[in-house]
N, CA, C and O atoms as a Tinker XYZ file with bonds, in Angstrom:
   432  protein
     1  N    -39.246000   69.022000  -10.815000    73     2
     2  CA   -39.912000   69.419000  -12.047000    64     1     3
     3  C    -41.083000   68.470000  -12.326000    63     2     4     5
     4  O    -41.105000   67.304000  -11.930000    81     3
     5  N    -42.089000   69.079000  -13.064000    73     3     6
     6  CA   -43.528000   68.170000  -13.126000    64     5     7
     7  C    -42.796000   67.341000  -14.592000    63     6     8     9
     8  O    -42.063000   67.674000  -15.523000    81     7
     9  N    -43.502000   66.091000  -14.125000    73     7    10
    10  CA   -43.759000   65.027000  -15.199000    64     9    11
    11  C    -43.587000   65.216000  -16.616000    63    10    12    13
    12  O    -42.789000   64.683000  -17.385000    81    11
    13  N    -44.648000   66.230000  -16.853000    73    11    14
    14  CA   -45.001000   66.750000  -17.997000    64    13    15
    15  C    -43.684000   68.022000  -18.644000    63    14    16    17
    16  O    -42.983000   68.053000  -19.655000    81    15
    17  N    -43.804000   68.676000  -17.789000    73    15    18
    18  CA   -42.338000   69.534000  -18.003000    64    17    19
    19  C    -41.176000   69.020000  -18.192000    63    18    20    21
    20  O    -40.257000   69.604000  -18.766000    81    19
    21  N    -41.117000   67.764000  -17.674000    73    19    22
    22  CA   -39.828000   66.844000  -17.892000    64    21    23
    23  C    -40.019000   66.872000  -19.521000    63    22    24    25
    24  O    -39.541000   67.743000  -20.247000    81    23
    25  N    -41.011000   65.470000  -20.074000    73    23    26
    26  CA   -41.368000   65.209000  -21.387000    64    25    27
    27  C    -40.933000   66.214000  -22.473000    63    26    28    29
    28  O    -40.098000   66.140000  -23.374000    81    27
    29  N    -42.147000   67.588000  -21.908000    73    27    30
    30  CA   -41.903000   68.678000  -23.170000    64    29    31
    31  C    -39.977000   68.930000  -23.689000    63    30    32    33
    32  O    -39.389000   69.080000  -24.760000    81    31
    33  N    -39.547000   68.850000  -22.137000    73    31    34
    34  CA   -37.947000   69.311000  -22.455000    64    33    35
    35  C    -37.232000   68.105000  -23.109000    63    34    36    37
    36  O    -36.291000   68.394000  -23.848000    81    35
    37  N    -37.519000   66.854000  -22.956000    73    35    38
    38  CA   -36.826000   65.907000  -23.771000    64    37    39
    39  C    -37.312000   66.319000  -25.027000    63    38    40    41
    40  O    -36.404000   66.525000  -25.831000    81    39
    41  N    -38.578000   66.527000  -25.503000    73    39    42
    42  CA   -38.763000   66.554000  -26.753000    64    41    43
    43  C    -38.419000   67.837000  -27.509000    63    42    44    45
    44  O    -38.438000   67.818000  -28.739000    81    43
    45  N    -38.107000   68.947000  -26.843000    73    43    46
    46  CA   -37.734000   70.602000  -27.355000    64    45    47
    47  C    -36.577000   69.896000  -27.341000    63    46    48    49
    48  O    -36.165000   69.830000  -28.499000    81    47
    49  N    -35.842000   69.327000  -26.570000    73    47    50
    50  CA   -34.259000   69.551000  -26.424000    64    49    51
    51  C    -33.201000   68.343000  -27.118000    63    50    52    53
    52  O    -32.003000   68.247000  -26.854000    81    51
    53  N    -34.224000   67.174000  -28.374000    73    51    54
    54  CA   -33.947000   65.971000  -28.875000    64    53    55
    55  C    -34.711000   66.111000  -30.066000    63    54    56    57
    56  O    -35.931000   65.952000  -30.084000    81    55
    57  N    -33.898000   66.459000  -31.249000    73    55    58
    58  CA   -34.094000   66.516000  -32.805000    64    57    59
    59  C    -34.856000   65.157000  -33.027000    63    58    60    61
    60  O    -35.982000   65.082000  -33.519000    81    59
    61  N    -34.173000   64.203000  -32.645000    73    59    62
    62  CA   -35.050000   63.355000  -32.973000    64    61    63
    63  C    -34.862000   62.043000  -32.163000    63    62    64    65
    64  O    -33.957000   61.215000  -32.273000    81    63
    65  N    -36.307000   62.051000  -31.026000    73    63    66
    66  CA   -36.473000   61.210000  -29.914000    64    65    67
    67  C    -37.288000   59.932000  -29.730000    63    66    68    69
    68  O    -38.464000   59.888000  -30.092000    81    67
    69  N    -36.652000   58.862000  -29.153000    73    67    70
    70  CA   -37.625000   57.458000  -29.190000    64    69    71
    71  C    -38.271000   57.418000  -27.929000    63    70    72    73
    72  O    -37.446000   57.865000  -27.133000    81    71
    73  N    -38.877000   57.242000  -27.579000    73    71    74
    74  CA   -39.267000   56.196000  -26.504000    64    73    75
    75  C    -39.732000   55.312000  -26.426000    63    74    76    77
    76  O    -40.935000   55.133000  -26.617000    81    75
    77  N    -38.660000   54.211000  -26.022000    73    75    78
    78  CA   -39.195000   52.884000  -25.916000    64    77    79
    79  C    -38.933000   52.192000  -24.627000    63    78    80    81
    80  O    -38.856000   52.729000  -23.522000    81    79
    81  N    -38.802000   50.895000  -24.918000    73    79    82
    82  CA   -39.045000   49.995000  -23.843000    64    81    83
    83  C    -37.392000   49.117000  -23.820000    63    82    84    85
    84  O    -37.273000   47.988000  -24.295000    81    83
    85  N    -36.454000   49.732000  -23.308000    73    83    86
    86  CA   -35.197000   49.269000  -23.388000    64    85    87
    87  C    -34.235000   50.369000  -23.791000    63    86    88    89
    88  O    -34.196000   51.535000  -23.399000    81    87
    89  N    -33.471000   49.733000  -24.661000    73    87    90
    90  CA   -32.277000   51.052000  -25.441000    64    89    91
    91  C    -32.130000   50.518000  -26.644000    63    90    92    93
    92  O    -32.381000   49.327000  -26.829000    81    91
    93  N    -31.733000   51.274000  -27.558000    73    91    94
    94  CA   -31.642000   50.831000  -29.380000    64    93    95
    95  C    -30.696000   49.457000  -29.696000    63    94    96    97
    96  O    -30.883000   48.638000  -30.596000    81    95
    97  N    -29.469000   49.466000  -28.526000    73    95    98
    98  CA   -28.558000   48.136000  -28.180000    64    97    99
    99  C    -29.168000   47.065000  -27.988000    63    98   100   101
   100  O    -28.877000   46.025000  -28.578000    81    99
   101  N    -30.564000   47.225000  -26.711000    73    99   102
   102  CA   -30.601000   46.102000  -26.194000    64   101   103
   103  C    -32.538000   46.450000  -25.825000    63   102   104   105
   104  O    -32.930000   46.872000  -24.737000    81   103
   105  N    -33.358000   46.175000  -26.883000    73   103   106
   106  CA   -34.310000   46.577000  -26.281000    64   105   107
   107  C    -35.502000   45.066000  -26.133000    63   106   108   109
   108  O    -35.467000   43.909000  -26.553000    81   107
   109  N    -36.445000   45.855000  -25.331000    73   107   110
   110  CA   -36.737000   44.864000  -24.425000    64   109   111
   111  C    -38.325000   44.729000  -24.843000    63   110   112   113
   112  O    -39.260000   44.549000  -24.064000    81   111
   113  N    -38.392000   44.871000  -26.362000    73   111   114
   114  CA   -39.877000   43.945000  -26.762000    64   113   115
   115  C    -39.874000   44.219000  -28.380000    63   114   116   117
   116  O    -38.878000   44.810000  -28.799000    81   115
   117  N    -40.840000   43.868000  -29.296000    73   115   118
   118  CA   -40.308000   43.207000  -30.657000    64   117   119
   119  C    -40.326000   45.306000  -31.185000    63   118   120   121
   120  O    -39.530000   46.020000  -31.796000    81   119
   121  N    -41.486000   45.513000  -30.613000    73   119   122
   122  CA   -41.961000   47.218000  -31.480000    64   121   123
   123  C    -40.953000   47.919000  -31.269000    63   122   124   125
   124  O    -40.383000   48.608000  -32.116000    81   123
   125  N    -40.595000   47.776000  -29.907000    73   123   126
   126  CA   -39.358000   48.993000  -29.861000    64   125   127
   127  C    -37.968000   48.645000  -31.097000    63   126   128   129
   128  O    -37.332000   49.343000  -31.887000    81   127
   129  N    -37.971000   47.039000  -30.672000    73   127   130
   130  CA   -36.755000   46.933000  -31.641000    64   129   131
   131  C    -37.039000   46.929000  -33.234000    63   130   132   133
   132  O    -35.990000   46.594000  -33.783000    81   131
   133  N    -37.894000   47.134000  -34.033000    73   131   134
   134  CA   -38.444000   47.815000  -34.888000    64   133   135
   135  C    -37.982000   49.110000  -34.943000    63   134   136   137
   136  O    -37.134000   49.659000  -35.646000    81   135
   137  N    -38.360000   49.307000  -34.484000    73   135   138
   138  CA   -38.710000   51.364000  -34.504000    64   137   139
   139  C    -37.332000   51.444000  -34.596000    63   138   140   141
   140  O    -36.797000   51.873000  -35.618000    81   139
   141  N    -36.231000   50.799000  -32.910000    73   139   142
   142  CA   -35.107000   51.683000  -33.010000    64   141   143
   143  C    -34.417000   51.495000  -34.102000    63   142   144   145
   144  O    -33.870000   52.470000  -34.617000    81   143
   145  N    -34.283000   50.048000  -34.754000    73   143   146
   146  CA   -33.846000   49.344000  -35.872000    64   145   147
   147  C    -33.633000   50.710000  -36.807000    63   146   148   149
   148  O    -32.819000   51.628000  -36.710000    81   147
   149  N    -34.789000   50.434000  -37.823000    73   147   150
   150  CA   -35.649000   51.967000  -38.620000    64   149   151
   151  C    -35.221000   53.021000  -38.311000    63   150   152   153
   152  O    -35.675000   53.726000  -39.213000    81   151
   153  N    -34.545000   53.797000  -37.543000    73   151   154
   154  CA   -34.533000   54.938000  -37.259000    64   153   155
   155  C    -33.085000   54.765000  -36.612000    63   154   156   157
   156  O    -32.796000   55.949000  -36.436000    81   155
   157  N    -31.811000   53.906000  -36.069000    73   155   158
   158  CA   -30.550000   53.984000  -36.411000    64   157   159
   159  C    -30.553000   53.462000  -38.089000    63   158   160   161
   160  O    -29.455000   53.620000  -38.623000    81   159
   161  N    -31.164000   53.125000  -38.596000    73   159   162
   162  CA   -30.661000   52.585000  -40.174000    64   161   163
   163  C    -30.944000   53.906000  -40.766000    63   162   164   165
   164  O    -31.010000   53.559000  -41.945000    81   163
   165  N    -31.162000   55.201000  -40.776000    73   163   166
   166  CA   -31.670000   56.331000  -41.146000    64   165   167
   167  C    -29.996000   56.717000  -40.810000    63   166   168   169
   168  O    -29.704000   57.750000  -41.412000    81   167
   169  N    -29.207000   56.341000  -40.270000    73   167   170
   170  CA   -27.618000   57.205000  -39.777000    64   169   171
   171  C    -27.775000   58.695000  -39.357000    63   170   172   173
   172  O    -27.188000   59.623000  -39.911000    81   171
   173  N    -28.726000   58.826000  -38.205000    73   171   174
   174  CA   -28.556000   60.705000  -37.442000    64   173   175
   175  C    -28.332000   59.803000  -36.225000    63   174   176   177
   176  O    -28.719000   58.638000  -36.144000    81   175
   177  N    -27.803000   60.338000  -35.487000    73   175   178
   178  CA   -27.604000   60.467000  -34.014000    64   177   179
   179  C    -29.520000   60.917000  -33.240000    63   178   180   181
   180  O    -30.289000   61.855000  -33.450000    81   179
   181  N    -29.578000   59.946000  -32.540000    73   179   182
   182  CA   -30.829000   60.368000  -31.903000    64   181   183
   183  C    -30.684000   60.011000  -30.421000    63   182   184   185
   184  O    -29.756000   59.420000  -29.869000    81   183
   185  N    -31.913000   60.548000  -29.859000    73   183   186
   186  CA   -31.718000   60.190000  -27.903000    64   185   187
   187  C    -33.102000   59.293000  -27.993000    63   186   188   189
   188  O    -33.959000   59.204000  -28.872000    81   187
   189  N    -32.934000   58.616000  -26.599000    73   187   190
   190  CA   -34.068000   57.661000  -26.713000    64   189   191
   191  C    -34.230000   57.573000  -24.785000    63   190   192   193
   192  O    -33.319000   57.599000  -23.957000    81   191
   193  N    -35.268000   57.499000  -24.628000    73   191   194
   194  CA   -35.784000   57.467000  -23.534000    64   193   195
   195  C    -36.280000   55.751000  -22.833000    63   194   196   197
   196  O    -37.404000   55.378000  -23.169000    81   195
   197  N    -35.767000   55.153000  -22.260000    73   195   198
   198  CA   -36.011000   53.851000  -21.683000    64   197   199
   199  C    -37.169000   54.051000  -20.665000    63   198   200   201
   200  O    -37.108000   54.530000  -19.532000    81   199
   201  N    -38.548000   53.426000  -21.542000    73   199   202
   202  CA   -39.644000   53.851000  -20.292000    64   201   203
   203  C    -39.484000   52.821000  -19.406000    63   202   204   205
   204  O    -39.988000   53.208000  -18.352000    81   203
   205  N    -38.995000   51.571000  -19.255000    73   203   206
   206  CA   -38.869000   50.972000  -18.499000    64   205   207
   207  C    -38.322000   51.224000  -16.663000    63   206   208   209
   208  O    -38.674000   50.841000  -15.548000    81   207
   209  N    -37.102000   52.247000  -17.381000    73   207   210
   210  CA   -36.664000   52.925000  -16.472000    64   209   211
   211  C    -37.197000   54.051000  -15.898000    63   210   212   213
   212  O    -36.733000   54.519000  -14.858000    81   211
   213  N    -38.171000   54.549000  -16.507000    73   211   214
   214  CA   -38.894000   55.826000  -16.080000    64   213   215
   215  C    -40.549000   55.756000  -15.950000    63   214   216   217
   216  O    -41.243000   56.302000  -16.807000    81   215
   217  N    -41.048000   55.157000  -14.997000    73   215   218
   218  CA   -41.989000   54.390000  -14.801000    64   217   219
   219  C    -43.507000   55.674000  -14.923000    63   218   220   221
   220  O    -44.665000   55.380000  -15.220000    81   219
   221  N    -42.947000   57.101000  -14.574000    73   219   222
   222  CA   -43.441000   58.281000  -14.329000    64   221   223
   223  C    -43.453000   58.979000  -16.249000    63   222   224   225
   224  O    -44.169000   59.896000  -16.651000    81   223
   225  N    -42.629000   58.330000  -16.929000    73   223   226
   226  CA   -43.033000   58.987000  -17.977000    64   225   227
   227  C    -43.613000   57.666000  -18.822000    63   226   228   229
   228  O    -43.850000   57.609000  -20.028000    81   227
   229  N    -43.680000   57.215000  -18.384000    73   227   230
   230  CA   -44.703000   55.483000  -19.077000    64   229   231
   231  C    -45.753000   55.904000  -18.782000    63   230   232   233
   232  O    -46.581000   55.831000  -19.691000    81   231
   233  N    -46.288000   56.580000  -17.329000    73   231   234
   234  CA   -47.751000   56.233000  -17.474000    64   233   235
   235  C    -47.957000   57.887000  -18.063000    63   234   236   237
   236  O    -49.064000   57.905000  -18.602000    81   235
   237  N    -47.529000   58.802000  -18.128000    73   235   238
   238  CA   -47.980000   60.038000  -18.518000    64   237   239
   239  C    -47.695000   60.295000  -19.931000    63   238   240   241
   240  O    -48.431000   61.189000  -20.349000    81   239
   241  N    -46.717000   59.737000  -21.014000    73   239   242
   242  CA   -46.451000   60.092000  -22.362000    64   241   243
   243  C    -47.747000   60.201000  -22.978000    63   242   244   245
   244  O    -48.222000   61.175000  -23.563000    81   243
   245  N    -48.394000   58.757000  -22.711000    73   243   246
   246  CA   -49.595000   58.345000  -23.695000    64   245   247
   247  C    -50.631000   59.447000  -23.556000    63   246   248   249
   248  O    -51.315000   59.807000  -24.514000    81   247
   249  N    -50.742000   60.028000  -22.221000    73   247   250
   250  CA   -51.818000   61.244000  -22.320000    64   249   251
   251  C    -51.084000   62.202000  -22.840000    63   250   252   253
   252  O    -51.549000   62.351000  -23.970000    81   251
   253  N    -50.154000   62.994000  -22.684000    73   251   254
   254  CA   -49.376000   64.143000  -23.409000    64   253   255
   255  C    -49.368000   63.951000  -24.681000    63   254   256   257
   256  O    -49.621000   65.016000  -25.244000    81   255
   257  N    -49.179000   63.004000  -25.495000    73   255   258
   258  CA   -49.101000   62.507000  -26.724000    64   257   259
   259  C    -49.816000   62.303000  -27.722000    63   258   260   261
   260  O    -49.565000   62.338000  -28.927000    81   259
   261  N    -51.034000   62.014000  -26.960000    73   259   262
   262  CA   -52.882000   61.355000  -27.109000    64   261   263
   263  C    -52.605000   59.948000  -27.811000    63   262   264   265
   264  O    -53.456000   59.367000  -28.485000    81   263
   265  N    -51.038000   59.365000  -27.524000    73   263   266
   266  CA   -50.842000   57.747000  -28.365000    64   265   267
   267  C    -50.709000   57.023000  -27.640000    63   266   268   269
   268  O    -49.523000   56.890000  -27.338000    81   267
   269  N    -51.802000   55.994000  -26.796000    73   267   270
   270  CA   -51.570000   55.017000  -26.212000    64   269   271
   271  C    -50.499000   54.026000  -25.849000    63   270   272   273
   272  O    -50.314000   53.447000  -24.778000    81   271
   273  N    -49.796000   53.958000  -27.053000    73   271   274
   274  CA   -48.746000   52.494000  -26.986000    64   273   275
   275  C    -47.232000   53.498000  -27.347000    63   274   276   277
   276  O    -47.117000   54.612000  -27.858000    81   275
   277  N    -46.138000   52.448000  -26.782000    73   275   278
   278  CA   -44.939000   52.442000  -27.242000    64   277   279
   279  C    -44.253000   51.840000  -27.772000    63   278   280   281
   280  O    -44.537000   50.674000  -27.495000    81   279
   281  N    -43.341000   51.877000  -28.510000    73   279   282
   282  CA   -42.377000   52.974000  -28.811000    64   281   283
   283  C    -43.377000   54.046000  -29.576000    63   282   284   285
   284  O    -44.344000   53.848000  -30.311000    81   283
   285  N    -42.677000   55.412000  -29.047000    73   283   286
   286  CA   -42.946000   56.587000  -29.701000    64   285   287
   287  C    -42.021000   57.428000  -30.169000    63   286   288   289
   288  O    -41.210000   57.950000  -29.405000    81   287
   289  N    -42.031000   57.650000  -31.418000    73   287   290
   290  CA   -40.891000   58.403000  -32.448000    64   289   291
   291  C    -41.901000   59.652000  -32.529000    63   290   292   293
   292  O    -43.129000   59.695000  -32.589000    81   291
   293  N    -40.735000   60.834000  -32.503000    73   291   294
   294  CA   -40.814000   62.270000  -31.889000    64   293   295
   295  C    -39.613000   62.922000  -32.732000    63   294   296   297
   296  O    -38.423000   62.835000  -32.429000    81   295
   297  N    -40.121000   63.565000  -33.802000    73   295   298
   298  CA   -38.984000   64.148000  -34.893000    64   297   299
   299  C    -39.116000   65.550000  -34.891000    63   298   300   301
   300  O    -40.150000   65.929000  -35.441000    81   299
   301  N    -38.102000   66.788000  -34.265000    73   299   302
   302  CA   -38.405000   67.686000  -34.860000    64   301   303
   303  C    -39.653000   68.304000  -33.844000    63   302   304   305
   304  O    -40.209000   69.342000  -34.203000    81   303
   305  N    -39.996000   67.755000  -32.801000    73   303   306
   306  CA   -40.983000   68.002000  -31.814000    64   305   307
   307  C    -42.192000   67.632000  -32.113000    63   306   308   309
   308  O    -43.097000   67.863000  -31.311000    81   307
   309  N    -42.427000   67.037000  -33.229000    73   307   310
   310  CA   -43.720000   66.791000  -33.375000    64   309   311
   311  C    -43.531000   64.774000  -33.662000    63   310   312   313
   312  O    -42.523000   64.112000  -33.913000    81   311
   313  N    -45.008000   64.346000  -33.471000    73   311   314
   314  CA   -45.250000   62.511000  -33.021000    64   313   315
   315  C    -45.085000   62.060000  -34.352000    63   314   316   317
   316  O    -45.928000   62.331000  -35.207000    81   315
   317  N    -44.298000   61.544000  -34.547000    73   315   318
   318  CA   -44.219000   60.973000  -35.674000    64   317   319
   319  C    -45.125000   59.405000  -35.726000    63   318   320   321
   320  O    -45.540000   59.217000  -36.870000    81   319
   321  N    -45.473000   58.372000  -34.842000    73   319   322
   322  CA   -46.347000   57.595000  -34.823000    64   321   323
   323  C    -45.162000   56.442000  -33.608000    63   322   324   325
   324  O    -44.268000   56.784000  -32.834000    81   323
   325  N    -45.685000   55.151000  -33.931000    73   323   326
   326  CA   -45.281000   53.874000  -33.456000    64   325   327
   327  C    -44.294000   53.099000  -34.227000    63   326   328   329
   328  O    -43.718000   53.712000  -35.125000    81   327
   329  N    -44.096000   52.281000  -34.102000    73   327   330
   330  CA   -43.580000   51.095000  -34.682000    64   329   331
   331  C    -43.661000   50.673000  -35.665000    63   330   332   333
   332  O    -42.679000   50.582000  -36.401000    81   331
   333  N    -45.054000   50.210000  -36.063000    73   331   334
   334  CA   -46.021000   50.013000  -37.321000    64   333   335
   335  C    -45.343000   51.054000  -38.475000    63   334   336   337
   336  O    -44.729000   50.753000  -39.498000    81   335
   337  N    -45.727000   52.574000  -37.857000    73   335   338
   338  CA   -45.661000   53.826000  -38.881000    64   337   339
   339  C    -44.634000   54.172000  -38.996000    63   338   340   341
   340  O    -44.275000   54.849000  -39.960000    81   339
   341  N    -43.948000   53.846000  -38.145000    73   339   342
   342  CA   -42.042000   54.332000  -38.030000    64   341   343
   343  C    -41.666000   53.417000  -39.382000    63   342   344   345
   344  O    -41.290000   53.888000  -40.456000    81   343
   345  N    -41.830000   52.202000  -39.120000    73   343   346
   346  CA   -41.547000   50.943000  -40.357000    64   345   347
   347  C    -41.915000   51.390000  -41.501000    63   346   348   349
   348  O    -41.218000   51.555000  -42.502000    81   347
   349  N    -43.162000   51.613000  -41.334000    73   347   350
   350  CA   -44.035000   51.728000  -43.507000    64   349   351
   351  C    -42.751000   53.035000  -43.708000    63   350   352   353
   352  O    -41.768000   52.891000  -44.435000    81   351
   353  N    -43.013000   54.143000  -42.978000    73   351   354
   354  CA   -42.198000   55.204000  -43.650000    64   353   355
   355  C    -40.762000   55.069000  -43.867000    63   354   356   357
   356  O    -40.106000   55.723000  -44.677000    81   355
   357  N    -40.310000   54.130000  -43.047000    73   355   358
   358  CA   -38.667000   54.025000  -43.661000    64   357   359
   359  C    -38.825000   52.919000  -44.652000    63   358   360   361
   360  O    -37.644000   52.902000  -44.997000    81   359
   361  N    -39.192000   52.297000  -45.133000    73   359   362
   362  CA   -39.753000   51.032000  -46.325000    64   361   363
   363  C    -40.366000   51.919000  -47.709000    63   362   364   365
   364  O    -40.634000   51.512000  -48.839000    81   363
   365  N    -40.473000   53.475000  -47.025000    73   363   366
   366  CA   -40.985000   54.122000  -48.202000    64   365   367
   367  C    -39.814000   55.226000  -48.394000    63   366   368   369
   368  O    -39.911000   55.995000  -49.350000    81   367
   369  N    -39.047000   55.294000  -47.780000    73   367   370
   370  CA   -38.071000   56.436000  -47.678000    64   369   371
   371  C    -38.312000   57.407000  -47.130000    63   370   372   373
   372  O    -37.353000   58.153000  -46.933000    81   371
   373  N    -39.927000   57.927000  -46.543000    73   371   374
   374  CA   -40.111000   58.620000  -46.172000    64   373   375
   375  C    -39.738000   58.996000  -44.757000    63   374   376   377
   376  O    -40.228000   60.044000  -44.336000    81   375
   377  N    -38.700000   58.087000  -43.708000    73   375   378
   378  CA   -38.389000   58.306000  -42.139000    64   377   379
   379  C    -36.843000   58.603000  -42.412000    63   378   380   381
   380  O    -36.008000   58.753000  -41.519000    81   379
   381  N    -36.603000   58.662000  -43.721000    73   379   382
   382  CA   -34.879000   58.920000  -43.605000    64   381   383
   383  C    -34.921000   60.589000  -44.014000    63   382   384   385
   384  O    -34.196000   61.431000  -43.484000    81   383
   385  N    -35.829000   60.839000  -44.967000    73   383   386
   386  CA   -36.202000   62.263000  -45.438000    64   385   387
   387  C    -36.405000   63.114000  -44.167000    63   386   388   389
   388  O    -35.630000   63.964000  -43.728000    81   387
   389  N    -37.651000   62.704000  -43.632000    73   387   390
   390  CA   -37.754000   63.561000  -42.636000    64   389   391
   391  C    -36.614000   63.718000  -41.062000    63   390   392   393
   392  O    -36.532000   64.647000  -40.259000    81   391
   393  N    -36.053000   62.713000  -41.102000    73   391   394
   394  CA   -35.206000   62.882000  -40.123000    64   393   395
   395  C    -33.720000   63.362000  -40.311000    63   394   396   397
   396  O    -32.966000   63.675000  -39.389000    81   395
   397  N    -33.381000   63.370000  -41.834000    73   395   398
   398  CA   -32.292000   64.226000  -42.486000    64   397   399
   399  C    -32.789000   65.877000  -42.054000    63   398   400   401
   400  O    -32.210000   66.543000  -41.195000    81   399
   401  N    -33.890000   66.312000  -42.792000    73   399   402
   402  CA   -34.717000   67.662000  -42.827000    64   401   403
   403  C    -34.576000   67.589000  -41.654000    63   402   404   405
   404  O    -33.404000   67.916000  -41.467000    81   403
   405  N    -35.101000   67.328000  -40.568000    73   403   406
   406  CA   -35.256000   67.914000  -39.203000    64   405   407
   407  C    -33.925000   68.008000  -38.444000    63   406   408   409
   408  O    -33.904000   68.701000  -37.427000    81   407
   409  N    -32.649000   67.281000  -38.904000    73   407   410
   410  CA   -31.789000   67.278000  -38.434000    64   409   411
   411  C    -30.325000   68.494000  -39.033000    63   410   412   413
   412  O    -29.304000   68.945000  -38.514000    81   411
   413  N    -31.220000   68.646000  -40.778000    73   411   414
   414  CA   -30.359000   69.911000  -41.039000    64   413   415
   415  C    -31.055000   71.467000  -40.444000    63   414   416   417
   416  O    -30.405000   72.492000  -40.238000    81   415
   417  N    -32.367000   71.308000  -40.271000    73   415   418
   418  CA   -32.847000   72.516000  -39.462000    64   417   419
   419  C    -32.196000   73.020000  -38.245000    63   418   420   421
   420  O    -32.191000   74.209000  -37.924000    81   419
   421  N    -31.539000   71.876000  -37.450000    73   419   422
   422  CA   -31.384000   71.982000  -36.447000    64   421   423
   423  C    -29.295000   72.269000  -36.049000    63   422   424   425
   424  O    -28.784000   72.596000  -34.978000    81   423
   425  N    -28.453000   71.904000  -37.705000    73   423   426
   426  CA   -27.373000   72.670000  -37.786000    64   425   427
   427  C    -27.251000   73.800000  -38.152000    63   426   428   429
   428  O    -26.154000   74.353000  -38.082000    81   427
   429  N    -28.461000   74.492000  -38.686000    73   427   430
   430  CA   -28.657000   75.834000  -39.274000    64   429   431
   431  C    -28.383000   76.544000  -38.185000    63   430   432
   432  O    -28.427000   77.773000  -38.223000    81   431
């Protein structure tokens, strides 16, 4: 399967998806552990993609995505931002809202 076809299906097939640089347990630079932080403190179940381990979707996300850097939070199929933006919005309440909403859409 192409690269890209991989990506689209993690993100159709993951309510709400990280990709970072490690795993939410044990990750392996300060942004990712941010983000995953932020987004297990939200309490949904999410999947997360270790680009470390997937060296083929490291260099291709950032063009599919048009977002240069990682971690990348992916709610609901659409980019929710980085690290930085993952943070302000759960500091505003706004990353627990939307990831509740996208996650009751998806028991409907």
């Amino acid at each position: 399967m192409d690269i890209i076809e991989t990506i689209k299906e993690q993100i159709a097939n993951n309510t709400v998806l990280l990709y970072m640089k490690g795993s939410p347990n044990a990750p392996q630079c300060g942004f990712s552990s941010k983000a995953a932080q932020a987004v297990m403190a939200c309490g949904e179940k999410f999947a997360y993609v270790d680009i470390l381990q997937n060296p083929e979707i490291r260099a291709n996300l950032p063009k599919y995505a048009n977002w240069p850097t990682f971690p990348q939070l992916w709610v609901g199929g659409e980019l929710v931002g980085g690290s930085d933006i993952v943070a302000e919005m759960f500091e505003k309440g706004e990353l627990q809202t939307l990831i509740k909403s996208a996650m009751q859409k998806t028991d409907a």
